[in-house]
N, C-alpha and C positions, 0 to 999 in steps of 0.2 A: 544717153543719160544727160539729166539737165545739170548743169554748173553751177554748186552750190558756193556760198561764203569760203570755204573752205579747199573748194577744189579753184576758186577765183586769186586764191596766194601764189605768187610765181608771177602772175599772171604780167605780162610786157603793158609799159604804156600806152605804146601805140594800140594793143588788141584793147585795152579797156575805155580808151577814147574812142574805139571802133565801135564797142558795145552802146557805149554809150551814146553813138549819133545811129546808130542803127535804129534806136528803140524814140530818135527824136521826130517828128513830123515836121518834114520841110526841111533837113541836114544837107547841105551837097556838099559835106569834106572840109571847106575852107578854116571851119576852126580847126579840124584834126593836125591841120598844115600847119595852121601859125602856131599851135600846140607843139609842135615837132620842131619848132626854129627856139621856141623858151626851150625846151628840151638839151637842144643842141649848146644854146650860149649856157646853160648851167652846166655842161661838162664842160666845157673850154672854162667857164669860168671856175670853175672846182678843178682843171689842170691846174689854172694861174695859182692859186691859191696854196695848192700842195708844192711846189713850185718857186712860191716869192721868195723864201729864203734863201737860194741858190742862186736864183736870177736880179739879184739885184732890184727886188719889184716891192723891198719894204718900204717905212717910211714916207713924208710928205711931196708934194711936187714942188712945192713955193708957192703955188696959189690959193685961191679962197674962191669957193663955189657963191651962190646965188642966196645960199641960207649964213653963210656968214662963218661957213667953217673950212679950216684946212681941209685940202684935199691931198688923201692917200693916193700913194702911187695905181693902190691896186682899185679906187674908186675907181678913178681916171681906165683903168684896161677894163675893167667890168663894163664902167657905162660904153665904150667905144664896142662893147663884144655885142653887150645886146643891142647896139643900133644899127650894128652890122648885119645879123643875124634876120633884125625883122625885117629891115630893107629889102634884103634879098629874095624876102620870098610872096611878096608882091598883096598879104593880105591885111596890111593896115594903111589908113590913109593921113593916120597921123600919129605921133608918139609926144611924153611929155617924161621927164625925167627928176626927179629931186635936183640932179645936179647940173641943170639947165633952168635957163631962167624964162624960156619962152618954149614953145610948140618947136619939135624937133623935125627937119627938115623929112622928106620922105621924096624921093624923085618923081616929078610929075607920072612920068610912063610907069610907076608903082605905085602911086597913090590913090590906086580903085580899089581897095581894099576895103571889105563889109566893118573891119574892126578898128578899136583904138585900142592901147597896151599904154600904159601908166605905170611906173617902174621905180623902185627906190634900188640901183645896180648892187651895193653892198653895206647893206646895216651892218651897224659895229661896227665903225671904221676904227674907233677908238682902241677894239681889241684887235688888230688886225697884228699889231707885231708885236703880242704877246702870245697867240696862238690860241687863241679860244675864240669858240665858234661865231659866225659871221654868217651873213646868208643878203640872196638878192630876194625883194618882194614883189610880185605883178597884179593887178589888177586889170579888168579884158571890160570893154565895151563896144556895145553897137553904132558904129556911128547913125549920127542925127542928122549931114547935111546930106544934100543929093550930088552927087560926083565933084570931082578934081579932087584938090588934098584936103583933109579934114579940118577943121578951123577949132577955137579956142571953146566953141559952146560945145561941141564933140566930147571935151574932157571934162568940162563942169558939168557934169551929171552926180546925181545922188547913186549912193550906195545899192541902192534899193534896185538901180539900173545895170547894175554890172550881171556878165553871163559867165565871169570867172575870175575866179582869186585864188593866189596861191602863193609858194615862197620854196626857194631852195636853201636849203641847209647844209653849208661848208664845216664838219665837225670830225667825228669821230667815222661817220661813215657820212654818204652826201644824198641825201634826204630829197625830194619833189614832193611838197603837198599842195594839195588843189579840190579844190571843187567848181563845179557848174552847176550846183543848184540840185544834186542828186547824192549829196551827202559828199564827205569831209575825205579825201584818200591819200594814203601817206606810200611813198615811192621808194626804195635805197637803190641806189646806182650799185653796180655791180662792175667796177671799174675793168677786171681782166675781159668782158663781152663789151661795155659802152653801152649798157641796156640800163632802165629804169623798171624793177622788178616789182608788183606791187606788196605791201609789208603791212601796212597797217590798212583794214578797209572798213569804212563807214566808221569812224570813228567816232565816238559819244563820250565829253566828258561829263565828270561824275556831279550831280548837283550840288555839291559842295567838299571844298576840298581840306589840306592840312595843311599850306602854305600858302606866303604870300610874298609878293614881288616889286619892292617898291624900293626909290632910288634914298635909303631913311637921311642920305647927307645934307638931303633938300628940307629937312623935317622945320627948322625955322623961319621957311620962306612960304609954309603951305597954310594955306588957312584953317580958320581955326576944332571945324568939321572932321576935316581929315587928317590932323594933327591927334584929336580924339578919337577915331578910328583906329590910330596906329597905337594908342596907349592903351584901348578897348583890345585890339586882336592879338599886343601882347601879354594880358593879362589872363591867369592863371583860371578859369572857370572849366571845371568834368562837364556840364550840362550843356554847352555849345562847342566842345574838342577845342577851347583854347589852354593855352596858346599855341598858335601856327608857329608854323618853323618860318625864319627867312630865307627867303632863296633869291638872287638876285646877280645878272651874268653882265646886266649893263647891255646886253643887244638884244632888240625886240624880239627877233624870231627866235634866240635859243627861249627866251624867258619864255617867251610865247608859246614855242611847241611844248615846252615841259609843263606849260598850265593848262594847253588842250590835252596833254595824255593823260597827266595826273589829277588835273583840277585844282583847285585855290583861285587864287586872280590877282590877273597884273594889273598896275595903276600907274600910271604919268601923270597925275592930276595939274589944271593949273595950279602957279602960284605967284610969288608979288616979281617973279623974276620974268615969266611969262603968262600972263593975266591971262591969254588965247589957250594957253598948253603948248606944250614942246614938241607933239609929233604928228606928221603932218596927213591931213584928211584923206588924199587922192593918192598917196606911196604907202601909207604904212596902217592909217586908221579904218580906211573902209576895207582894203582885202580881209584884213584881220579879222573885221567886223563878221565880214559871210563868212570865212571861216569857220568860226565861232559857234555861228547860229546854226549852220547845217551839222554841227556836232553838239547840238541842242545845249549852247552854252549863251551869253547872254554878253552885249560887247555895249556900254552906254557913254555918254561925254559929261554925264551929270548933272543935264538938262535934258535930257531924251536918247532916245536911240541914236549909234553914229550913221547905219543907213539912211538914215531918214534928213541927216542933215544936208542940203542942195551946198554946194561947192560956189563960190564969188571969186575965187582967183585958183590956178593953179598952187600957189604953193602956201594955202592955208591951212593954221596949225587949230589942232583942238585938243581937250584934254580926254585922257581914256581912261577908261575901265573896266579890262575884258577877262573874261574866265568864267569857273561857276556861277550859276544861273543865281544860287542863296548868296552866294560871298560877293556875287556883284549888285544886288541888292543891299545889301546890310552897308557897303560901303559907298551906295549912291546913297541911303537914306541918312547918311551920319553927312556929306557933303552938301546934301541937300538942306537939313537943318541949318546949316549956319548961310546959307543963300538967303533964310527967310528974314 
């Protein structure tokens, strides 16, 4: 009998990443692989995590990363898990990190690898030792050059170029979601086996939601569009379900996952504090982006699509707007007015 929606719940990551190159023309395995090494660093990195408190793994290092921010202890073990992880298993030829300021070394005799992997190790470092949820972000491309290690034009690729996006969720339970391009699949670990069991599949948020997600402390520094927007969606009207509730966690991937299951939309908008936006293109903004879209949601910078935007540096920032397809509208056109 064939495998429905329904008899496909249970179902192991590895078998659904199998399904899924089975049914690809021209598959020989090598994503399943590198699939299986993110796999891997998200449960070592979801031990670390459950863990920090015991281990002495909370709080800062003393240093300051590339973007200008303290770094957590548990940054610093995340980024060193995932760069372990993909090293070892011989199928990327280059890696690029938020918390790295250049291309992350890959050993010659491992650097034949068909992929790139672009990584922000752990969103919401801010919440890390207060214990609310954190998560790593990935982003998967095909490399561009022809053999040795991959080079910097490898990574500045547009959105539109990626063959997979995804993010793990360090929370209540510890979450894999991901797509290639074949819709949106949400994973929970199942900690007593070390399996990733599938939970939520093809997921679709809803064209418009009842919340919304935005950082209101920054409300004087935004311009003056979406300053109106935020006075618009709390304001009382039955005829468009306002007002929205606020909901707001301060780490992209909780905010993020609770607006791709429930709907609403998240915003980082620029403002006079960051004229570019706060979060960055190649870590945080384009996985999210497909994301998004293969769960028929709508992800914009408030000039265009974020796929669509081509990458000039590794760690360039843009503004977002991603969730319902209506509410990401309504809150690109109120920013867009005051553009003009």
């Amino acid at each position: 009998m064939a495998d429905t929606p329904t008899t496909r719940h249970g179902w192991t990551l590895e078998r659904h990443l199998f399904e899924q190159q089975r049914t690809t023309e021209g598959a020989t395995g090598d994503f399943s692989g590198l699939f299986q090494e993110l796999a891997l660093a998200g449960r070592i990195i979801a031990s670390l995590v459950r863990s920090a408190g015991l281990a002495n793994m909370l709080g800062l290092t003393g240093e300051t990363n590339v973007q200008g921010e303290q770094v957590a202890k548990l940054d610093e073990l995340a980024n060193d898990t995932l760069i372990r992880c993909l090293q070892a298993g011989g199928h990327v030829c280059a890696m690029a990190s938020e918390e790295n300021e250049g291309l992350i070394d890959v050993p010659p005799e491992r650097a034949k690898g068909k992929y790139i992997v672009l990584f922000d190790p752990l969103d919401g470092s801010s919440n890390i030792d207060v214990n609310v949820s954190i998560g790593t972000i990935f982003s998967v491309h095909r490399r561009l050059s022809q053999g040795g290690p991959g080079t910097a034009a490898d990574c500045l690729q547009p959105g539109t170029k990626q063959v997979a996006a995804g993010y793990v969720m360090y929370g209540s339970s510890t979450l894999l979601v991901y797509t290639t391009g074949q819709g949106t699949h949400a994973f929970t670990l199942d900690p007593t086996v070390g399996e990733f069991f599938l939970s939520h599949e093809n997921i679709q948020t809803p064209a418009q939601g009842k919340t919304y997600s935005i950082n209101e402390g920054n409300y004087a520094s935004w311009e003056d569009g979406v300053r109106r927007w935020s006075d618009w969606i709390k304001t009382p009207d039955a005829a468009s379900n306002r007002p929205y509730g606020h909901r707001y966690v301060g780490t992209l991937v909780a905010d993020f996952h609770r607006t791709l299951l429930k709907g609403g939309v998240f915003a980082y908008p620029a403002d006079r504090k960051n004229a570019d936006g706060k979060l960055r293109l190649l870590y945080e903004a384009a996985p999210m982006a497909m994301l998004a879209e293969q769960a028929g949601a709508a992800a914009e910078t408030g000039h265009g699509r974020v796929l669509d935007v081509v990458p000039t540096a590794l760690h360039q920032r843009v503004p977002l707007f991603i969730g319902s397809r209506d509410d990401v509208a309504t809150i690109v056109r109120f920013a867009r007015d005051e553009q003009r």
